[in-house]
BAFI-3210 file (N, C-alpha, C; in Angstrom, 3 decimals, decimal comma, padded with zeros to 6 digits):
// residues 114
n [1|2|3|4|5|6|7|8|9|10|11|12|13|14|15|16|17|18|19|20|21|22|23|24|25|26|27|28|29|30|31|32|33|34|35|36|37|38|39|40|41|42|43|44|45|46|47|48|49|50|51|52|53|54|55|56|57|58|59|60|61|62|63|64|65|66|67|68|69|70|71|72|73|74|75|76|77|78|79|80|81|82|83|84|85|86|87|88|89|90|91|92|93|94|95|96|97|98|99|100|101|102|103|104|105|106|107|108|109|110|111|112|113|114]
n.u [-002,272|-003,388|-006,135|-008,874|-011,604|-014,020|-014,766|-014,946|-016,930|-019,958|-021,395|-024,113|-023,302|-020,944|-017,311|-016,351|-014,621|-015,212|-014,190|-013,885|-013,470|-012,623|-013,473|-010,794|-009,167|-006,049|-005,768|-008,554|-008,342|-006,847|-008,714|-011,123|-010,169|-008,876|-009,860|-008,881|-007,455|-005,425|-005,789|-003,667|-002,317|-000,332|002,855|002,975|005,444|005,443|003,967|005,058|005,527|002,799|001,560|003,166|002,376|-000,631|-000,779|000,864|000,443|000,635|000,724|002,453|004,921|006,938|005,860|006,542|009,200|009,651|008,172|009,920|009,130|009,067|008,212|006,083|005,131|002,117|000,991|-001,400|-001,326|-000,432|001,525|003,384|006,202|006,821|004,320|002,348|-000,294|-001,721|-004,319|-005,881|-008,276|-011,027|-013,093|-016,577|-018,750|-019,311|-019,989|-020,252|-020,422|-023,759|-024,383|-026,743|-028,163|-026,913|-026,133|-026,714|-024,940|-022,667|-021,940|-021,256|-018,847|-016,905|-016,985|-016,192|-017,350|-015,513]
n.v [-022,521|-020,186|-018,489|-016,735|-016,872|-015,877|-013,584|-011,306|-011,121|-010,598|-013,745|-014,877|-013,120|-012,878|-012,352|-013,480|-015,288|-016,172|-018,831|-020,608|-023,679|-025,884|-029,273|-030,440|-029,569|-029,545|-028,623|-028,794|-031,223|-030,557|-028,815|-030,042|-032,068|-030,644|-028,248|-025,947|-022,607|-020,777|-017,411|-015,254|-012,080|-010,442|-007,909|-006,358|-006,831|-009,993|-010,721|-012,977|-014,981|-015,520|-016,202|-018,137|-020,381|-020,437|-021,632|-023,731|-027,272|-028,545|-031,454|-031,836|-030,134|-029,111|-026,139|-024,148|-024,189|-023,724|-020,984|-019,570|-018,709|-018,475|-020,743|-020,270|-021,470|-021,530|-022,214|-024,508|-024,140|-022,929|-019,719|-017,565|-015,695|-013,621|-012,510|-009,701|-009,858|-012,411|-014,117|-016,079|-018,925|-020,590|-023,611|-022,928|-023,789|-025,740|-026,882|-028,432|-027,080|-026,753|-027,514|-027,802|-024,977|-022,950|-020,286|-020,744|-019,645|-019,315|-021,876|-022,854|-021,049|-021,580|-024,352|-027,468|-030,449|-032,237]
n.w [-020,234|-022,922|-022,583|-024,644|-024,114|-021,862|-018,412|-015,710|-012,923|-010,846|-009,242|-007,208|-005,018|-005,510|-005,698|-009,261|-011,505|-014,650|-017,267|-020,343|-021,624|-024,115|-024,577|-026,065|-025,122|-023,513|-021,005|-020,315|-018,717|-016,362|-015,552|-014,634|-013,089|-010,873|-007,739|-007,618|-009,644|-011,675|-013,217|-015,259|-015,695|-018,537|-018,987|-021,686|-022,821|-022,902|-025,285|-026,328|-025,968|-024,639|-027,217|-028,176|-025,324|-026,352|-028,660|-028,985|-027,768|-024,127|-024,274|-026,324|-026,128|-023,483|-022,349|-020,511|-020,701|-023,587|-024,135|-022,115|-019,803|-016,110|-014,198|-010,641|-008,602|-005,908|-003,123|-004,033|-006,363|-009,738|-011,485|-013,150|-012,471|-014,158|-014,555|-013,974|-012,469|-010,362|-010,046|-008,119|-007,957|-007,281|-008,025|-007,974|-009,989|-012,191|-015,942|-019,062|-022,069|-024,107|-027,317|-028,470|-027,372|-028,078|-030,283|-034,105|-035,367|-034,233|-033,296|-035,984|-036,695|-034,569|-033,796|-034,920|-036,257|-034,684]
ca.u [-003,050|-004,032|-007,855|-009,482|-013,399|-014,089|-015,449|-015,578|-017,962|-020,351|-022,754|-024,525|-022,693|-019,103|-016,417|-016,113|-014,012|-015,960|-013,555|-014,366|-012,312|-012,985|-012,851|-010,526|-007,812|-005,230|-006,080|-009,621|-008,461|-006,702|-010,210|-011,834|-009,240|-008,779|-010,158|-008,281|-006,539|-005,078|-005,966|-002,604|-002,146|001,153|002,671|003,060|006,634|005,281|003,281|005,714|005,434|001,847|001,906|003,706|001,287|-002,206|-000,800|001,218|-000,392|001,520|000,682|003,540|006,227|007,259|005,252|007,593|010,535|009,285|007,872|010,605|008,756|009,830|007,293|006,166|004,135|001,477|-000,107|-001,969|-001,506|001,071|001,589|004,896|007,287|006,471|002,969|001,833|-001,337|-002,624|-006,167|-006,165|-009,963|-011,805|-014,076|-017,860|-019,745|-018,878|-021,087|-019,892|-021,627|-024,372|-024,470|-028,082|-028,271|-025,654|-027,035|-026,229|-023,074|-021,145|-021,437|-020,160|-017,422|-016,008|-016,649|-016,709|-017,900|-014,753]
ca.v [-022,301|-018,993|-018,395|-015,137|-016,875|-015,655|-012,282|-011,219|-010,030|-011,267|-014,954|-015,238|-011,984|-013,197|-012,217|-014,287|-015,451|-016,972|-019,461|-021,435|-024,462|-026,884|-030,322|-031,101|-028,587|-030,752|-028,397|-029,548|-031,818|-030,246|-028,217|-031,388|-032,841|-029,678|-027,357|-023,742|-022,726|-019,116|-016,536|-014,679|-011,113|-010,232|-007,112|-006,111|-007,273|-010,758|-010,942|-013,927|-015,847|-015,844|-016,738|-020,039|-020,766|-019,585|-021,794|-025,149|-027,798|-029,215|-032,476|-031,950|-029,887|-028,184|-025,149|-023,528|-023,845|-022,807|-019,670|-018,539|-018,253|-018,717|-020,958|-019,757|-022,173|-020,649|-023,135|-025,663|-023,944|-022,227|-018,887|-017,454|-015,098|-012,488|-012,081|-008,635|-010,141|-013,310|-014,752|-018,064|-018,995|-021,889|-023,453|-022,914|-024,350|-026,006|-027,371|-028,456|-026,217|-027,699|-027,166|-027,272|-024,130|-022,142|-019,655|-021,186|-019,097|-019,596|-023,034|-022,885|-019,963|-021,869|-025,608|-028,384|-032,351|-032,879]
ca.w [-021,435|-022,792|-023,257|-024,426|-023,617|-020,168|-017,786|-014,494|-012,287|-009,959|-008,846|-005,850|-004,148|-005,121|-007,124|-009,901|-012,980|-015,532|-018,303|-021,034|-022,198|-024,918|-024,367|-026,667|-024,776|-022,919|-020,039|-019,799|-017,747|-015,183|-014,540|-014,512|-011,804|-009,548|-007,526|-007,919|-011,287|-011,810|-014,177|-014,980|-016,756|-018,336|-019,613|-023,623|-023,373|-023,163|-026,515|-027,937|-024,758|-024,832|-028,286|-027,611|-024,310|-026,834|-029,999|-028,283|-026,596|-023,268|-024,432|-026,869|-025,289|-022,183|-022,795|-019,569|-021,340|-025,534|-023,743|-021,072|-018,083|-014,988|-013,069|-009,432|-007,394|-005,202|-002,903|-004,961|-007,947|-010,070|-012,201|-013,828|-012,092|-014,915|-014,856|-013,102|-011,606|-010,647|-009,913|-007,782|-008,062|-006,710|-008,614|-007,664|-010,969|-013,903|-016,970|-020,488|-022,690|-024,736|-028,509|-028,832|-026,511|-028,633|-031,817|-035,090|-036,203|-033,204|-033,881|-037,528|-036,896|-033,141|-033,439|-035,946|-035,398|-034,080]
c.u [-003,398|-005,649|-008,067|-011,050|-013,428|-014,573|-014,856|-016,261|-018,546|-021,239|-022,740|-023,688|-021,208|-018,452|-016,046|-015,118|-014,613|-014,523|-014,393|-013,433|-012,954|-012,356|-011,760|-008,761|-007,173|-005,744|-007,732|-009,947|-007,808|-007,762|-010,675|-011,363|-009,109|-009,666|-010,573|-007,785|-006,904|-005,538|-005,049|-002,550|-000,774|001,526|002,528|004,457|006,182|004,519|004,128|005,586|003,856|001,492|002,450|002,786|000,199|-001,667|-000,067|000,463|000,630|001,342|001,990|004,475|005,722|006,928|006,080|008,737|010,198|009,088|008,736|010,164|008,809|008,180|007,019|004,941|003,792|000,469|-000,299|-001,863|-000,414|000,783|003,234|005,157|006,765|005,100|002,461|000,692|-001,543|-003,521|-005,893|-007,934|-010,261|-012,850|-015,445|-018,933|-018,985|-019,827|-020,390|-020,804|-022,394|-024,802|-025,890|-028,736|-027,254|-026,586|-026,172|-024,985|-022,423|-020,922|-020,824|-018,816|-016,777|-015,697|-017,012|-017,224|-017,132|-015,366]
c.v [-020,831|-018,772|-016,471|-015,457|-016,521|-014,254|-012,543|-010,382|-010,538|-012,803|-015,007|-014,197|-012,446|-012,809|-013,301|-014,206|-016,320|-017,407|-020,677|-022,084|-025,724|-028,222|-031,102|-030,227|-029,756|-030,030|-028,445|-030,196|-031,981|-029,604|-028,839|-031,781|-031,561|-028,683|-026,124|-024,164|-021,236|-018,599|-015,173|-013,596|-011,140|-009,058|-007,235|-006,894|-009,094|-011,208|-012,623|-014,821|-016,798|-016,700|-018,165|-020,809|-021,221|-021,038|-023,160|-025,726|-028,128|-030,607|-033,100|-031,461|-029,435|-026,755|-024,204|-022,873|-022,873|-021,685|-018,875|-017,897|-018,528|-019,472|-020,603|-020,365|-021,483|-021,759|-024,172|-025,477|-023,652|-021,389|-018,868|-016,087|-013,509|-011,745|-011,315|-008,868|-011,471|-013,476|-015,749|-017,843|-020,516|-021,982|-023,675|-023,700|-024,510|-026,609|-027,280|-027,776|-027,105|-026,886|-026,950|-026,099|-022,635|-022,003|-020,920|-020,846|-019,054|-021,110|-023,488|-022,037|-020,909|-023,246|-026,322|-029,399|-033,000|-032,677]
c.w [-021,535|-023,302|-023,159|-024,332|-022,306|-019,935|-016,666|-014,155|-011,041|-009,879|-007,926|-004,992|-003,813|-005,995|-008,137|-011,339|-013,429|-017,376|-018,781|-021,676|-022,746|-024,253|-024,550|-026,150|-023,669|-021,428|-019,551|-018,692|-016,365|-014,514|-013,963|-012,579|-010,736|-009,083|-008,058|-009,633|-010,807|-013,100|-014,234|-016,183|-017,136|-019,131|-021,190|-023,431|-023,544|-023,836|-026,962|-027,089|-024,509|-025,748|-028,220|-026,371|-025,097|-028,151|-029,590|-027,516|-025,233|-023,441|-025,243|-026,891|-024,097|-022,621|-021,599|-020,392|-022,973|-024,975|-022,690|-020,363|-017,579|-014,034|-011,709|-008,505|-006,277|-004,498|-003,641|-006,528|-008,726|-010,862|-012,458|-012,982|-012,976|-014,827|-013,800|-012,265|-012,107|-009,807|-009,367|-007,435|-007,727|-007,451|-008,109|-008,403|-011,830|-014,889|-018,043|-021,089|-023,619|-026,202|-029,083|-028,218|-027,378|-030,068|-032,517|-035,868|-035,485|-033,273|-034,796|-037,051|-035,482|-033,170|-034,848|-035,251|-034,973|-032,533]
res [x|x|x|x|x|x|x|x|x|x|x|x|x|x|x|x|x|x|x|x|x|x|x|x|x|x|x|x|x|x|x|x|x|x|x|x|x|x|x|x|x|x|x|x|x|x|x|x|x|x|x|x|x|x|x|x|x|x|x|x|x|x|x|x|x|x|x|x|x|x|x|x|x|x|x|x|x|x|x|x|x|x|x|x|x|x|x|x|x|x|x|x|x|x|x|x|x|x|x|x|x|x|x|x|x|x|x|x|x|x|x|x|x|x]
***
């Protein structure tokens, strides 16, 4: 999946990656179900790649193949062959975010009542 919600920095005197993934993302529920999960950069040449990752679900193709990247299993996890850096991260905390906690125009401009 490609997400642009997220940071890093620090909690509790650790390096951290902080992601945010809607429920309604097919990868929801690999967070849900695992551990680790990567956080993978890639250069400019792979704009169209992304693009197919950021805009397909994997629920309805092989998001591998539409985008032409070369998978590269790492341990428990996996990244692509192309991508100049990756992140394997363990997860420490998770929490669904709660809509009554969220201003009022990020609620209109990000989510509906779906």
């Amino acid at each position: 999946m490609t997400i642009s919600w997220g940071g890093m920095g620090t909690l509790w005197s650790k390096p951290v990656v902080t992601v945010y993934v809607k429920p309604c993302r097919y990868t929801y529920g690999f967070m849900n179900d695992n551990d680790y999960f990567t956080v993978s950069f890639y250069p400019e040449e792979y704009q169209k790649a992304m693009a197919v990752m950021g805009s397909k679900s994997g629920r309805d193709i092989n998001k591998d193949e539409a985008s032409g990247l070369t998978v590269k299993p790492i341990g428990q996890v996996v990244t692509y062959e192309e991508a100049e850096v990756t992140i394997i991260c363990r997860k420490i905390y998770w929490q669904d975010l709660v809509r009554d906690n969220m201003p009022e125009d990020a609620v209109e401009r990000f989510y509906t009542d779906e």
